[in-house]
DOTORSE-678801 format. One record per residue (C-alpha): residue number from 1; x, y, z. Coordinates in pm, whole numbers, padded with zeros to 5 digits, always signed. Layout:
<nodes>
NODE/kolpa/east/north/up
NODE/NUM/X/Y/Z
...
</nodes>
This chain:
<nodes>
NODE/kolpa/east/north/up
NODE/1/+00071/-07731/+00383
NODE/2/+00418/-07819/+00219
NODE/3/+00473/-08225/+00327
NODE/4/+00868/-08344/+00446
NODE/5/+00920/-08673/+00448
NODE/6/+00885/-08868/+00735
NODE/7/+01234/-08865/+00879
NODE/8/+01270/-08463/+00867
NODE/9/+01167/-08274/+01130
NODE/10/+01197/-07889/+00984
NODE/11/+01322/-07646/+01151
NODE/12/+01233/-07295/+01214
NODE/13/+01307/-06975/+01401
NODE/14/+01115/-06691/+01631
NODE/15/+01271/-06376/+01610
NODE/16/+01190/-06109/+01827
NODE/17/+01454/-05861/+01725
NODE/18/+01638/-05820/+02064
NODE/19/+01827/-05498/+02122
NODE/20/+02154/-05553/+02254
NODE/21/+02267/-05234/+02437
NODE/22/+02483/-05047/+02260
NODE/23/+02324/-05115/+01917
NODE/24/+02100/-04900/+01723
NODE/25/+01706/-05020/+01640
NODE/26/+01842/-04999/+01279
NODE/27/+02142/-05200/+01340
NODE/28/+01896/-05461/+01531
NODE/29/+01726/-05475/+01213
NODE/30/+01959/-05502/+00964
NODE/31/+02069/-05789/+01184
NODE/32/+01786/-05988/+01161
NODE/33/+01770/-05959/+00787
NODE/34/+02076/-06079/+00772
NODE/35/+02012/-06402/+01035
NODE/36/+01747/-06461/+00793
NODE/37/+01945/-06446/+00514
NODE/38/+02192/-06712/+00649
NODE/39/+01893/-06900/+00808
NODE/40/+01775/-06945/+00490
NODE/41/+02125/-07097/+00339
NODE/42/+02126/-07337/+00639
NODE/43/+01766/-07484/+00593
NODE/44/+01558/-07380/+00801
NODE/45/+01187/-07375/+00707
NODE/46/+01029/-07044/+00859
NODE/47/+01142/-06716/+00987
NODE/48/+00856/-06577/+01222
NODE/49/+00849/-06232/+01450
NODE/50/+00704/-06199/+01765
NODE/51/+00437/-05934/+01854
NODE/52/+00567/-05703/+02188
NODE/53/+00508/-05364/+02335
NODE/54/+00649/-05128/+02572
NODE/55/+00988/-05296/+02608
NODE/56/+01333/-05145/+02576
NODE/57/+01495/-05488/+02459
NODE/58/+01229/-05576/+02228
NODE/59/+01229/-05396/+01871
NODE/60/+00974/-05640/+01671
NODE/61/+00641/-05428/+01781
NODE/62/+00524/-05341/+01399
NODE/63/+00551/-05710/+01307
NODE/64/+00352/-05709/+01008
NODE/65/+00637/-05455/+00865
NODE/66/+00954/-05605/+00987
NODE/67/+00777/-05957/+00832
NODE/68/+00768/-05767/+00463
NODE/69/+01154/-05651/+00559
NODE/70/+01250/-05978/+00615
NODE/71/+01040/-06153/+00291
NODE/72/+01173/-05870/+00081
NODE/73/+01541/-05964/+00166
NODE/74/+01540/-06336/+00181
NODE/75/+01368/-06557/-00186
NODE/76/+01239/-06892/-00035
NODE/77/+01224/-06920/+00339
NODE/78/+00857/-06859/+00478
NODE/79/+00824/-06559/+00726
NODE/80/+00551/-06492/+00934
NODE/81/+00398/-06362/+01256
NODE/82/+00453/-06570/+01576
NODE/83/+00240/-06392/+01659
NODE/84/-00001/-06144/+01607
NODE/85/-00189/-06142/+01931
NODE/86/-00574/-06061/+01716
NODE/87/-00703/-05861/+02020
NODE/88/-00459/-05596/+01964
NODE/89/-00574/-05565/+01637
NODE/90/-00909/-05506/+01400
NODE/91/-00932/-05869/+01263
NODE/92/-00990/-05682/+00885
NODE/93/-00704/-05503/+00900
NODE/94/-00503/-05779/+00947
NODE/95/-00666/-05978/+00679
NODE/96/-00570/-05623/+00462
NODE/97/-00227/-05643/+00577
NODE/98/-00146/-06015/+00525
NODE/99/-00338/-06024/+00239
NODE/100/-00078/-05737/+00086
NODE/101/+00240/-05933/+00181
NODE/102/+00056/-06249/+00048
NODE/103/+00076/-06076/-00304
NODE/104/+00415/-05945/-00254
NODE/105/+00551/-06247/-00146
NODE/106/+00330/-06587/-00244
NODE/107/+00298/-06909/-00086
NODE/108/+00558/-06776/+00177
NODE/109/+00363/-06572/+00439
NODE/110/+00255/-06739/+00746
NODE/111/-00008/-06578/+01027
NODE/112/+00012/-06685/+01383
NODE/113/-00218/-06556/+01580
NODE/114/-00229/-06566/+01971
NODE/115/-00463/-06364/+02226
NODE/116/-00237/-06265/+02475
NODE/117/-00170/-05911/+02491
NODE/118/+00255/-05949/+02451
NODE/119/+00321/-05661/+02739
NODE/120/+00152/-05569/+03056
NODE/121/-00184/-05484/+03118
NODE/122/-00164/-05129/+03160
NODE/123/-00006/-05114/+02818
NODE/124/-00221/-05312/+02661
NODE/125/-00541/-05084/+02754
NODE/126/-00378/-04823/+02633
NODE/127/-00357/-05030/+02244
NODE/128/-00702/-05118/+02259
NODE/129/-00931/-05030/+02557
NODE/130/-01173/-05315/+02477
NODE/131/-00924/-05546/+02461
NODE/132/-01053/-05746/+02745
NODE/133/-01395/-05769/+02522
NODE/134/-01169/-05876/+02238
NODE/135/-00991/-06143/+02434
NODE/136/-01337/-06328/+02473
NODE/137/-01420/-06284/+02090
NODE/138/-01101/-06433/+01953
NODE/139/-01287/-06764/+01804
NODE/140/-01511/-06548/+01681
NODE/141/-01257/-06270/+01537
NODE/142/-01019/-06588/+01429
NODE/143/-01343/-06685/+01199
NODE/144/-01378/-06369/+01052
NODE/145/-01035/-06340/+00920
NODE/146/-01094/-06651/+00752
NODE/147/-01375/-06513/+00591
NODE/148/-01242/-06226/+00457
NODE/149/-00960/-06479/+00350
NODE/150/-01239/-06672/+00195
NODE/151/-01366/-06636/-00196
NODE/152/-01709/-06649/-00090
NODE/153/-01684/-06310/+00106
NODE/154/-01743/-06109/-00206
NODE/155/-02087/-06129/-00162
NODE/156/-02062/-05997/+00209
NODE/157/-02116/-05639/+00224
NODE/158/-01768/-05586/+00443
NODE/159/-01515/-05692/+00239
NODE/160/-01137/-05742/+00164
NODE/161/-01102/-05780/-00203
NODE/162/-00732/-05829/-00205
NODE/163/-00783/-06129/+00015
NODE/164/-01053/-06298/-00096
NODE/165/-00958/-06683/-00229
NODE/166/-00596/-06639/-00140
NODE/167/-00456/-07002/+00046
NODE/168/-00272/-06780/+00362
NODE/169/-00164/-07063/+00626
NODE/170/-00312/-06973/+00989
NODE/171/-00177/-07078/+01309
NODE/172/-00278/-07058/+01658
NODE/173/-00060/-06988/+01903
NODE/174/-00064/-07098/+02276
NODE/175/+00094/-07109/+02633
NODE/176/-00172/-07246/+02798
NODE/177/-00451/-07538/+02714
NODE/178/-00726/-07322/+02606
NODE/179/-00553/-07248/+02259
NODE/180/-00539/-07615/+02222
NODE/181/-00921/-07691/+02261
NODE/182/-00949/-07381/+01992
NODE/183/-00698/-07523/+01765
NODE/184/-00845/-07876/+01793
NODE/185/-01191/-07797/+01702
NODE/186/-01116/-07525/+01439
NODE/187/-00880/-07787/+01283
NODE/188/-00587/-07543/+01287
NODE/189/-00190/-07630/+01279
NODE/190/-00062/-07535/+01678
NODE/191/+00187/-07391/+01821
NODE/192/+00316/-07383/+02150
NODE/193/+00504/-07141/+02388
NODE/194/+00754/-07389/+02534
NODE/195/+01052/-07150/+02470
NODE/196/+00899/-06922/+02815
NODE/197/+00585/-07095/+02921
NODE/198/+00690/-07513/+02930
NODE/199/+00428/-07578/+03238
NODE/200/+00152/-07695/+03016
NODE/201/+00350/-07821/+02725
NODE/202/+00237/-08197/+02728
NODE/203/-00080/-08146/+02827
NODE/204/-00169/-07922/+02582
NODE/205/-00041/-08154/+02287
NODE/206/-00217/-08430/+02421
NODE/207/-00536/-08223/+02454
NODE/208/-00489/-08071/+02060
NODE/209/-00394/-08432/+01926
NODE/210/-00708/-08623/+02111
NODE/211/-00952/-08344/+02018
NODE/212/-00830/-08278/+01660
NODE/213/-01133/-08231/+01402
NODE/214/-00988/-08274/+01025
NODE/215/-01097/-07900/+00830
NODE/216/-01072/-07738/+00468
NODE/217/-00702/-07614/+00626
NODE/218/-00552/-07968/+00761
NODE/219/-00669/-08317/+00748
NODE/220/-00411/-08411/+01059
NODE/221/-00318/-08271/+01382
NODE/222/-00002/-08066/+01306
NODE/223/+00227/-07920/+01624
NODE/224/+00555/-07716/+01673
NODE/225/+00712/-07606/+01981
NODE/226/+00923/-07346/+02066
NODE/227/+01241/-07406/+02240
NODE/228/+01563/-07176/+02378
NODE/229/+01853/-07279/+02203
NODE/230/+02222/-07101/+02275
NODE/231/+02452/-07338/+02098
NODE/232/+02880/-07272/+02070
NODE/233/+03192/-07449/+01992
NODE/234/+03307/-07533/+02334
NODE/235/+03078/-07563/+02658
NODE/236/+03268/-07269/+02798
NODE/237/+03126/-07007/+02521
NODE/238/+02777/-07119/+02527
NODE/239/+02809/-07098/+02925
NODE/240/+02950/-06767/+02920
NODE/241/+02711/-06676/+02604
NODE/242/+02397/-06750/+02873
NODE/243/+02460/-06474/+03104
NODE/244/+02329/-06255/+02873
NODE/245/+02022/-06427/+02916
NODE/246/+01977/-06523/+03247
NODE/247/+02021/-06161/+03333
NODE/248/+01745/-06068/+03054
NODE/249/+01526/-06340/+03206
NODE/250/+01600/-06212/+03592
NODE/251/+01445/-05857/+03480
NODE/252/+01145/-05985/+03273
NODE/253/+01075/-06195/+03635
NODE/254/+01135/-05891/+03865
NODE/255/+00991/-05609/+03611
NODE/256/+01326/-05426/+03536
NODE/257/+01357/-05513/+03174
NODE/258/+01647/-05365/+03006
NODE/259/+01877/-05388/+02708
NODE/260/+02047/-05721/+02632
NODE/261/+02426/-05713/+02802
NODE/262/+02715/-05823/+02684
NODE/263/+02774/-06142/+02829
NODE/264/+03062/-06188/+03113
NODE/265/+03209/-06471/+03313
NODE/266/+02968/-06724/+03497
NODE/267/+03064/-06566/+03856
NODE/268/+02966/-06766/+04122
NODE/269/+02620/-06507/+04180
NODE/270/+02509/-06608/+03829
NODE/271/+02524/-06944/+03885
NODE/272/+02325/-06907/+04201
NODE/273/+02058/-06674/+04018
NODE/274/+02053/-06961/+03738
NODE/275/+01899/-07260/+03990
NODE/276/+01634/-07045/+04117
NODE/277/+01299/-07210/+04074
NODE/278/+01123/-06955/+03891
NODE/279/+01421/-06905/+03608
NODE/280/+01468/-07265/+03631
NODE/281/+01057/-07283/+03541
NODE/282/+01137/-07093/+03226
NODE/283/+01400/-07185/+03118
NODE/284/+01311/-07560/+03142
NODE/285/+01347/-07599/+02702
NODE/286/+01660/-07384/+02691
NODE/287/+01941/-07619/+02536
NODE/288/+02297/-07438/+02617
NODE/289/+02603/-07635/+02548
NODE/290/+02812/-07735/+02282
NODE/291/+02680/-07954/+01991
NODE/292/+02693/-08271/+02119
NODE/293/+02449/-08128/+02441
NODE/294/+02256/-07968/+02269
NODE/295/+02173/-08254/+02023
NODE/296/+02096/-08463/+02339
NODE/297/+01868/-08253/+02459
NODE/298/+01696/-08142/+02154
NODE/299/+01666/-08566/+02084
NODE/300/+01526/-08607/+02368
NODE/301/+01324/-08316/+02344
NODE/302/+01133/-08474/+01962
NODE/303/+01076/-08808/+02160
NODE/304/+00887/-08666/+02417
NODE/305/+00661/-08472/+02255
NODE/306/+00608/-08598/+01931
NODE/307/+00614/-08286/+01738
NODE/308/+00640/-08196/+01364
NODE/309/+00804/-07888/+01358
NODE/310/+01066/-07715/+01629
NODE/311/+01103/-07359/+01648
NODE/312/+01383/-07211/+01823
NODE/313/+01493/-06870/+01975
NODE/314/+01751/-06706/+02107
NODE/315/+01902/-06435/+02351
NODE/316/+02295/-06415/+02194
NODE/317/+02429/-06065/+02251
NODE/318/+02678/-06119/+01961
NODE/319/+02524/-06125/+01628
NODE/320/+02811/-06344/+01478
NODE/321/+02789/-06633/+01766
NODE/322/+02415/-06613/+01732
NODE/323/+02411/-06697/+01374
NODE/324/+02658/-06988/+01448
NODE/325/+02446/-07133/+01713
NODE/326/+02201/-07158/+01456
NODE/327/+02409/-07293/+01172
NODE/328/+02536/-07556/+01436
NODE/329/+02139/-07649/+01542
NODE/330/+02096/-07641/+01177
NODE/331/+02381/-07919/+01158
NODE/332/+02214/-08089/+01419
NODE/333/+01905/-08114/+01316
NODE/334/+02029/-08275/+00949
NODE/335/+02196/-08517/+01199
NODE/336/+01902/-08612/+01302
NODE/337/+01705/-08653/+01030
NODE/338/+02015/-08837/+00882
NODE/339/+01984/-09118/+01164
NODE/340/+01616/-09116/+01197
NODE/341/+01645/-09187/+00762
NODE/342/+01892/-09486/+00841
NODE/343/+01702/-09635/+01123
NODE/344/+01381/-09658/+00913
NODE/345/+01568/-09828/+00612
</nodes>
């Protein structure tokens, strides 16, 4: 795993290729490539896609593709899967399909891999029946990808010769604290859900940092988190930039999931819908303001928890303000590692 020096604290992004109503999946597409592109020019360390099904706003469902779209359009920035959720999935045809972008694209594809099923239930029993079955094998399928990852497989009757001996970087990905136990023992980087699910944040680090066993992949405990960021010039915008999101968070909550809107004025109902206890649950990591706010928050955010790498998303209906709330947490997070720099010498 590439090492930063002490006082940096990369950055990266989860992109789940929203659809913004009134835009085309093609148009959604095109947009990412081109947040990655400018991602890429503002430092930031990986560019990962999220695995989802059976939802209008969501356009990222083939993620091993749109992860070879985005590689093939950017030169250094690392792209991945955040993630692929393995029961969905034959655990040797993943290894086939990340060993193939490993060869297109070396030393820059990542594979996070999670076990939730990234839509509802009925959904997912219609993508894999057994899924249930799988759910309770993922250790076990998680160790077989390695193997086929392995050079040592080509002795194994079931093989995938394109991946054997090739160094692909694996992640697990959690919301809750059973992914950290599994990360712990199988001495695997982690990476947590904070950006949707904060409940178990802490205790989860604690229990992956305490429990850590050194492997062949990483000698220390290595942890990102995931966090909301909608970031603008002036307090106003990023206010007004939000109600595009609360009103995508109000439908994932009550079922009714629909395009991303345009955002509008905070009216008075917003605001009310916006202290709710359950959005306020989720969207406990979502740091909205202007620079200065956001750099507060996201301070205070590293202190807490300790963690090497941040990962942030984002809801922006506007594909130009999106990519400059990500140039300015770009900014910020130089600042940061600027002052951290100066307070060690």
């Amino acid at each position: 795993m590439k090492q930063h020096r002490k006082d940096f604290i990369p950055y990266s992004i989860l992109e789940l290729a929203t659809i913004g109503s009134g835009f085309s999946v093609s148009e959604v597409f095109k947009n990412s490539l081109n947040l990655a592109q400018k991602a890429e020019s503002f430092g930031y360390n990986r560019f990962w896609l999220a695995e989802h099904h059976n939802m209008v706003s969501i356009a990222s469902a083939a993620t091993s593709v749109l992860i070879g779209h985005i590689a093939g359009g950017t030169n250094q920035l690392r792209v991945g899967s955040g993630g692929i959720m393995l029961p969905n999935h034959s655990s040797m045809l993943i290894a086939e399909q990340f060993a193939t972008l490993s060869a297109l694209y070396p030393d820059r594809i990542d594979l996070g891999l999670g076990r939730a099923p990234g839509t509802d239930q009925t959904t997912a029993q219609a993508i894999r029946p057994d899924r249930m079955q799988a759910v309770y094998r993922f250790p076990e399928e998680l160790r077989s990808i390695q193997q086929y990852f392995s050079a040592e497989n080509k002795n194994n009757k079931v093989r995938v010769p394109i991946a054997e001996g090739v160094d692909l970087p694996i992640y697990i990905l959690g919301s809750s604290t059973d992914s950290a136990y599994l990360a712990a023992k199988e001495g695997l980087p982690y990476v947590f859900a904070s950006h949707f699910a904060p409940t178990h944040l802490f205790k989860a680090l604690t229990i992956y940092n305490n429990n850590f066993q050194p492997s062949a992949y990483l000698e220390e405990p290595y942890t990102m988190a995931c966090v909301n960021v909608l970031a603008a010039d002036t307090e106003e915008e990023a206010e007004r930039m939000s109600t595009s999101s609360i009103r995508m968070i109000v439908g994932v909550l009550t079922g009714q999931i629909d395009y991303l809107q345009p955002p509008t004025e905070m009216t008075p109902q917003l605001k009310q819908i916006a202290v709710d206890p359950a959005l306020q649950r989720m969207m406990k990591f979502s740091f909205i303001g202007n620079k200065e706010t956001v750099k507060e928050k996201t301070v205070k955010f590293l202190e807490d928890t300790g963690v090497n790498e941040i990962m942030v998303a984002s809801h922006i209906y506007d594909p130009i303000a999106r990519i400059n709330s990500y140039r300015l947490f770009a900014e910020i997070m130089e600042e940061i590692a600027e002052s951290r720099c100066m307070a060690s010498n």
